[in-house]
N, CA, C and O of each residue as an XYZ file, in Angstrom:
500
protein
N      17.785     -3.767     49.192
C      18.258     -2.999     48.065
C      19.349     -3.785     47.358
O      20.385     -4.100     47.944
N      19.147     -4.043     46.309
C      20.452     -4.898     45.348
C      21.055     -3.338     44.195
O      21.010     -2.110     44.262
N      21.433     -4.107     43.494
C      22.354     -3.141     42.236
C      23.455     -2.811     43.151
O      23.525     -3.364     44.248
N      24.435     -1.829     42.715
C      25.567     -1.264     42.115
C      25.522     -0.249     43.343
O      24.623      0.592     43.317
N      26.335     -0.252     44.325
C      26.204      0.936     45.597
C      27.492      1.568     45.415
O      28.208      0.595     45.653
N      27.901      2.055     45.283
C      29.205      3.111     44.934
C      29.143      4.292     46.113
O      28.127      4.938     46.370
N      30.518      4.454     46.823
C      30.824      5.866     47.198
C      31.704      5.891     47.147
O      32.642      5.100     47.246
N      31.469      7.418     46.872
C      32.534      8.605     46.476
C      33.309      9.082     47.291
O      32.670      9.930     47.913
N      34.716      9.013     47.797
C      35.449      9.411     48.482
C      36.346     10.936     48.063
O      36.581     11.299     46.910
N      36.616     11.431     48.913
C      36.572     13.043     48.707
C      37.395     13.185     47.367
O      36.909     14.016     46.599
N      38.578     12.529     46.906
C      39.618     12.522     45.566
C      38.136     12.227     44.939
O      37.274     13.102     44.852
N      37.995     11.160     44.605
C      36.840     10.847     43.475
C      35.899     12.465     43.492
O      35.778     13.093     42.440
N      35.530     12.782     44.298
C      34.837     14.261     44.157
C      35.225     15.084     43.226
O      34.764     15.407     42.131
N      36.534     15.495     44.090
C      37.517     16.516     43.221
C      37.436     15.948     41.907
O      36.668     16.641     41.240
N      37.925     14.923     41.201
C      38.138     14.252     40.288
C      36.472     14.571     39.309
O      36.283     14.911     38.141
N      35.737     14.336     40.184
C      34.223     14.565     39.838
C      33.874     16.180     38.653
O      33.263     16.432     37.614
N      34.760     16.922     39.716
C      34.477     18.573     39.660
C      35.698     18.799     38.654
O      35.775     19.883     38.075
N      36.246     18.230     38.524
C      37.538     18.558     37.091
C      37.177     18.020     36.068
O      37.592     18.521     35.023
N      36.237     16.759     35.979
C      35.685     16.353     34.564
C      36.479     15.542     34.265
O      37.036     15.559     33.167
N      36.780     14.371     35.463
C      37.350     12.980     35.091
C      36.107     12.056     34.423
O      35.028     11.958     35.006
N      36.285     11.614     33.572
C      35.773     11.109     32.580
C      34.970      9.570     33.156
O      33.894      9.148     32.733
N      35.790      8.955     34.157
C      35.291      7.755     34.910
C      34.195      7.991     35.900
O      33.168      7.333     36.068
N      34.683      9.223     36.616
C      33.721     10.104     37.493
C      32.654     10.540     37.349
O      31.788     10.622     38.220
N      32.567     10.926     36.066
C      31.422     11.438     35.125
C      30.600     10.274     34.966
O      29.563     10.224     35.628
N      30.855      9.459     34.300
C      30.538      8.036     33.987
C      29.706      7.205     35.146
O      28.770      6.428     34.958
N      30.267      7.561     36.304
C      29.320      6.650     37.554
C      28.344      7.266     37.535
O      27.216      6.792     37.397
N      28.708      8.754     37.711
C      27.088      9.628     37.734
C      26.093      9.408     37.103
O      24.941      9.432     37.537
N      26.534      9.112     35.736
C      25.643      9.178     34.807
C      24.658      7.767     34.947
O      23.436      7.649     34.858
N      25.639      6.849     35.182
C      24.907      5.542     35.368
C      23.607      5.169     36.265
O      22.639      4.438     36.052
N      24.143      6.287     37.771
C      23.337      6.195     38.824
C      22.393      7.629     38.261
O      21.247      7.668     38.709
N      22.551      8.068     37.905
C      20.906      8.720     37.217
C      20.436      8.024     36.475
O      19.222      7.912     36.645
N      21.037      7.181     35.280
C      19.827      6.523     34.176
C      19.702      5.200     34.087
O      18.958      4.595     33.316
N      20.715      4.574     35.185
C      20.357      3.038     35.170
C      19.702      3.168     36.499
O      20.010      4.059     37.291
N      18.509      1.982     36.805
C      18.256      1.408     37.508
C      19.283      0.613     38.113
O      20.191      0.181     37.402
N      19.235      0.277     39.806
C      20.120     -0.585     41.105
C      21.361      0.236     40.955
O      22.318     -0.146     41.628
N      21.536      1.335     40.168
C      23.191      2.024     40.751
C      22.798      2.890     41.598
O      21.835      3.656     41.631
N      23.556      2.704     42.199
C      23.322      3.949     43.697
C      25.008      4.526     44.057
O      26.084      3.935     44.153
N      24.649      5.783     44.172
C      25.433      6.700     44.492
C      25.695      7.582     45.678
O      24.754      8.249     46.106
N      26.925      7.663     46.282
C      26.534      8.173     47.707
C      27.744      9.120     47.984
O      28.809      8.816     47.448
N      27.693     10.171     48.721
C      28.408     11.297     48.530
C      28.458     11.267     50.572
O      27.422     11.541     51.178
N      29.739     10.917     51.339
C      29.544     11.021     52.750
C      29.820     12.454     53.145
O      30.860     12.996     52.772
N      28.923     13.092     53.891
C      28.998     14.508     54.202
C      30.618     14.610     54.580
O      31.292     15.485     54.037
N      30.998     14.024     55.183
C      32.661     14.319     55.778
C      33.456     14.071     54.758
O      34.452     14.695     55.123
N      33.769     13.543     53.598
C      34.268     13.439     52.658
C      33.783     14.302     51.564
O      34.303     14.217     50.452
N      32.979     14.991     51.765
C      32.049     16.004     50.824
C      32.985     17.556     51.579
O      33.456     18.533     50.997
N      32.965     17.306     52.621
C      33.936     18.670     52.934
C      35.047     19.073     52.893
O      35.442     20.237     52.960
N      35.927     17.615     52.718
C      37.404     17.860     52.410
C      37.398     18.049     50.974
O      38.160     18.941     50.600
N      36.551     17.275     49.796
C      36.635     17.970     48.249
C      36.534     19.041     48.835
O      37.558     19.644     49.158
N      35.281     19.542     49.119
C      35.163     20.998     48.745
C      36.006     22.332     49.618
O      35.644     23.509     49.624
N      36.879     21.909     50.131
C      38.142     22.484     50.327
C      39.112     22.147     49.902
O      40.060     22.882     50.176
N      39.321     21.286     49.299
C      40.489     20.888     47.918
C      40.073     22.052     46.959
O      40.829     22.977     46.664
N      38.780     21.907     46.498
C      38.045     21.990     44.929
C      36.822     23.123     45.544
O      35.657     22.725     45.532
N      37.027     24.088     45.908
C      35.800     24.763     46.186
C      34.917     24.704     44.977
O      35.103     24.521     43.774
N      33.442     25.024     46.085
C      32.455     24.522     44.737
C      31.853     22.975     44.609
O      30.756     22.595     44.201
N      32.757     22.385     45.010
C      32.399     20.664     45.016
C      30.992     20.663     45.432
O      29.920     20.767     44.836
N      31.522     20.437     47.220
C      30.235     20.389     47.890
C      29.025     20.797     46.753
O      28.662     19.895     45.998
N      28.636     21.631     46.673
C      27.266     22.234     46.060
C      27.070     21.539     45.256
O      25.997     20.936     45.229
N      28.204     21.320     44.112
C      27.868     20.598     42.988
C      27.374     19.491     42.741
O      26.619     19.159     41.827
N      27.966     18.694     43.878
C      27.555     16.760     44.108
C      26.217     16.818     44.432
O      25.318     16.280     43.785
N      26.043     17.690     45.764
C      24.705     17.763     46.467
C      24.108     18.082     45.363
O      25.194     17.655     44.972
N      23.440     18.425     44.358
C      22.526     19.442     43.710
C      22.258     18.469     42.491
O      21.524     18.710     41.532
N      22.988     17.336     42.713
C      22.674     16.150     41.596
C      21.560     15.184     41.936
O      21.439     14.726     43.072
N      20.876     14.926     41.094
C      20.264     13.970     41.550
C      20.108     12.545     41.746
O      19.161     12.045     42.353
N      21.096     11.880     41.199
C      21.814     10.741     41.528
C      22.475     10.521     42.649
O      22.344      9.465     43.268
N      23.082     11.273     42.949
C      24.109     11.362     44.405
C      23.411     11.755     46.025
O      23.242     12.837     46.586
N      23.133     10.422     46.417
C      22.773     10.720     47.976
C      23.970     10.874     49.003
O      25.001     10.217     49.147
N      23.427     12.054     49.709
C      24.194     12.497     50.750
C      24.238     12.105     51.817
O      23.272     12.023     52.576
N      25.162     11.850     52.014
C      25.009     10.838     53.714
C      25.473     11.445     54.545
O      26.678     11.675     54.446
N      24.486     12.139     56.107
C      24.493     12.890     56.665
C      25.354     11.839     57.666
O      25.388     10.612     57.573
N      26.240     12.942     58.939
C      26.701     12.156     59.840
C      26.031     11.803     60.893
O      25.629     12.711     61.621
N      25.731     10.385     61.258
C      24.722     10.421     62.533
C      25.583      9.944     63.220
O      26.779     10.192     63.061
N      25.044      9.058     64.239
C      25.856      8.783     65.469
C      26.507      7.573     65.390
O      27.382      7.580     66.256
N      26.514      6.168     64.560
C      27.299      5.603     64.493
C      28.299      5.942     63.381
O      29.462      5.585     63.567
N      28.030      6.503     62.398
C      29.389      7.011     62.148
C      30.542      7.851     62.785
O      31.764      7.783     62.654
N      29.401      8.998     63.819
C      30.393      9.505     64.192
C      31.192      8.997     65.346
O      31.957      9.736     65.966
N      31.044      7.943     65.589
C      31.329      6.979     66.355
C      32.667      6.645     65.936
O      33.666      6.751     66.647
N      32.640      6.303     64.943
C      33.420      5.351     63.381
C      34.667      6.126     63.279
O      35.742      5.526     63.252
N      34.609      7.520     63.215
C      35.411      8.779     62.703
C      37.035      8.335     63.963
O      38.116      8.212     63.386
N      37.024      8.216     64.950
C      38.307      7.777     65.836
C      38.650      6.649     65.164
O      39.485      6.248     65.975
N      38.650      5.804     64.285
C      39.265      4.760     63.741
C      40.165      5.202     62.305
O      40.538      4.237     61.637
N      40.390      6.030     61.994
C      41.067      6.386     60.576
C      41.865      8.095     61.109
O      41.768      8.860     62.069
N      42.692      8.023     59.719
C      43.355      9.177     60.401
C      42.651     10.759     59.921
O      43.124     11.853     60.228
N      41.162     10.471     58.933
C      40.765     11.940     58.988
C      38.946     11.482     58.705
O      38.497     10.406     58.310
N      38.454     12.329     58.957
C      36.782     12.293     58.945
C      36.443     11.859     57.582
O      35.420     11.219     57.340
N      37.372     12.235     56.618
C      36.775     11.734     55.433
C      36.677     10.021     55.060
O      35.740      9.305     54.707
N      38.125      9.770     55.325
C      37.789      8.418     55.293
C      37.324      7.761     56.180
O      36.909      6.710     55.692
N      37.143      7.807     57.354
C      36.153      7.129     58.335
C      35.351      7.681     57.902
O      35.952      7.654     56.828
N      34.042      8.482     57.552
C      33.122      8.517     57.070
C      32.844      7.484     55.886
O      31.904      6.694     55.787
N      33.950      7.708     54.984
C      33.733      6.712     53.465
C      33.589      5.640     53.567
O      32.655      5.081     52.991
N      34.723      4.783     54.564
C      34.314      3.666     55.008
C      33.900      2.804     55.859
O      34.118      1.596     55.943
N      33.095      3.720     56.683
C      31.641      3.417     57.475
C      30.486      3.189     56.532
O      29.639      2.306     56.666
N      30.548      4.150     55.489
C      29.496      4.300     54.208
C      29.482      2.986     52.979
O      28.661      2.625     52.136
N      30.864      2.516     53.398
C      30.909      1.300     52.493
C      30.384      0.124     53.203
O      30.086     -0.941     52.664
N      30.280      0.439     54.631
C      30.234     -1.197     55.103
C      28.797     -1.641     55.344
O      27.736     -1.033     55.487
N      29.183     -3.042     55.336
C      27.529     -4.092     55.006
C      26.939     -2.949     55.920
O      27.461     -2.066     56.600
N      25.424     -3.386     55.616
C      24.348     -2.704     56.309
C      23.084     -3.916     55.782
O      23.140     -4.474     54.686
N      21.782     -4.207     56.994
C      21.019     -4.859     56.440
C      20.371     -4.440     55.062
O      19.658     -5.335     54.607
N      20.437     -3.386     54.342
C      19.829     -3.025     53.588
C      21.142     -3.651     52.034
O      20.928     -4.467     51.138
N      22.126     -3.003     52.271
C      23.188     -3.566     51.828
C      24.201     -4.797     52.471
O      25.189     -4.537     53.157
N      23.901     -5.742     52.231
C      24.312     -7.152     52.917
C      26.104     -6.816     52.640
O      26.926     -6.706     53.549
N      26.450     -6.679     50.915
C      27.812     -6.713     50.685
C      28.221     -5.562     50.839
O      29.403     -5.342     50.577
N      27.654     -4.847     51.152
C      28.414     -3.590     51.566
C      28.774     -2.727     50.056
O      28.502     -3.257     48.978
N      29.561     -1.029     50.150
C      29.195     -0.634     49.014
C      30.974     -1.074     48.479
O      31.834     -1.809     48.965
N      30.903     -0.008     47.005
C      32.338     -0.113     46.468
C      32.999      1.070     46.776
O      32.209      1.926     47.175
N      33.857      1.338     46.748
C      34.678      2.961     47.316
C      35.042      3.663     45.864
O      35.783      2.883     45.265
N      34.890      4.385     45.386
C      35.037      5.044     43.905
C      36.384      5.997     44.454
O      36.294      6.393     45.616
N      37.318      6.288     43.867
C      38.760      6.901     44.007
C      39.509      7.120     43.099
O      39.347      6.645     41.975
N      40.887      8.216     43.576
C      41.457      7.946     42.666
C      42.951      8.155     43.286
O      43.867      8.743     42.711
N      43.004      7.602     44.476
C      44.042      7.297     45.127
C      43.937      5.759     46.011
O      44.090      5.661     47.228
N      43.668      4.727     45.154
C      43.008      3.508     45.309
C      44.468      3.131     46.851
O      43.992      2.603     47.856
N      45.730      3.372     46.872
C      46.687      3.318     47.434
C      45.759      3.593     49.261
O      45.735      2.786     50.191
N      45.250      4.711     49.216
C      44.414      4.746     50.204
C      43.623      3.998     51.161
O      43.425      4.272     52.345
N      43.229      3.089     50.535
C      42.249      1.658     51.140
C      43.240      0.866     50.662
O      42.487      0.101     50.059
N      44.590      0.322     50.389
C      45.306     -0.580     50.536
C      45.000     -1.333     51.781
O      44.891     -0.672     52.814
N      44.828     -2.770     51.835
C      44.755     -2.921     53.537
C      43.862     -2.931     54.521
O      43.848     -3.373     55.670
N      42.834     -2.136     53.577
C      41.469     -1.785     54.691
C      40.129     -2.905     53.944
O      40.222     -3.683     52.995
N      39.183     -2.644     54.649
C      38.140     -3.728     54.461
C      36.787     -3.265     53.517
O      35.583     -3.351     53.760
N      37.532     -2.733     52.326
C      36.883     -1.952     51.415
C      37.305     -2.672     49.904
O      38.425     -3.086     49.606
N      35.830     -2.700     48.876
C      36.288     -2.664     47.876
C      36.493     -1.625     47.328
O      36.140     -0.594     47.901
N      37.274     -1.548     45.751
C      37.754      0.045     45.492
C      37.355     -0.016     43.887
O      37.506     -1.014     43.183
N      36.822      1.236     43.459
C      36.876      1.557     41.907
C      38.068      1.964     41.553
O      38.334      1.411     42.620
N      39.213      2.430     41.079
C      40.035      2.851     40.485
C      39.137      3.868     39.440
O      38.281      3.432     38.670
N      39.504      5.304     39.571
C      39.128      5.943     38.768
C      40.271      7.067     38.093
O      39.995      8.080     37.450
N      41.349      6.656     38.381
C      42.565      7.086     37.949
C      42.548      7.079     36.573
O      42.524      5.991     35.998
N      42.558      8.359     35.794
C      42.357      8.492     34.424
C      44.083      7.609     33.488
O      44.176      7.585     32.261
């Protein structure tokens, strides 16, 4: 799989569900361009949608945005960070044979992955 792999970390969600304008913008891309891919990690899908009730449903119900269920090496992953969301997010970013470079982290608390082994969108309006 080549193109544009993006995930959404739970801020970018919220950000999603308020009608940040950058947020909007990835979506749109990964519905009407071809190689953007979009990915929504179930554990980071639950902290939006207890920030932002409503989230959850909303991301899921798109059709651009794949949901990434937790299996067992992530949940593996989850004891390395200090909450499920971001060990989920960036388990979801990292290489995979399918994705060699691994994905980009979409945010809007880029301060977050300072340090860590992630690239980052800045979606800070």
């Amino acid at each position: 799989m080549t193109g544009l792999h993006v995930v959404l970390d739970d801020t970018a969600m919220v950000a999603a569900g308020r009608g940040n304008l950058l947020a909007s913008r990835l979506i749109h891309r990964a519905h009407a361009e071809p190689g953007w891919y979009l990915y929504a990690p179930a554990c980071a899908l639950v902290e939006a949608d207890r920030a932002r009730p409503g989230t959850a449903e909303h991301l899921a119900a798109l059709p651009a945005v794949t949901v990434l269920e937790l299996d067992l090496p992530a949940a593996l992953a989850l004891a390395t960070e200090s909450t499920w969301a971001e060990a989920h997010t960036r388990y979801a970013a990292a290489p995979t044979p399918e994705r060699p470079d691994g994905a980009v982290v979409a945010t809007v608390d880029p301060g977050r992955w300072k340090g860590r082994p992630v690239r980052v969108i800045d979606l800070t309006p």
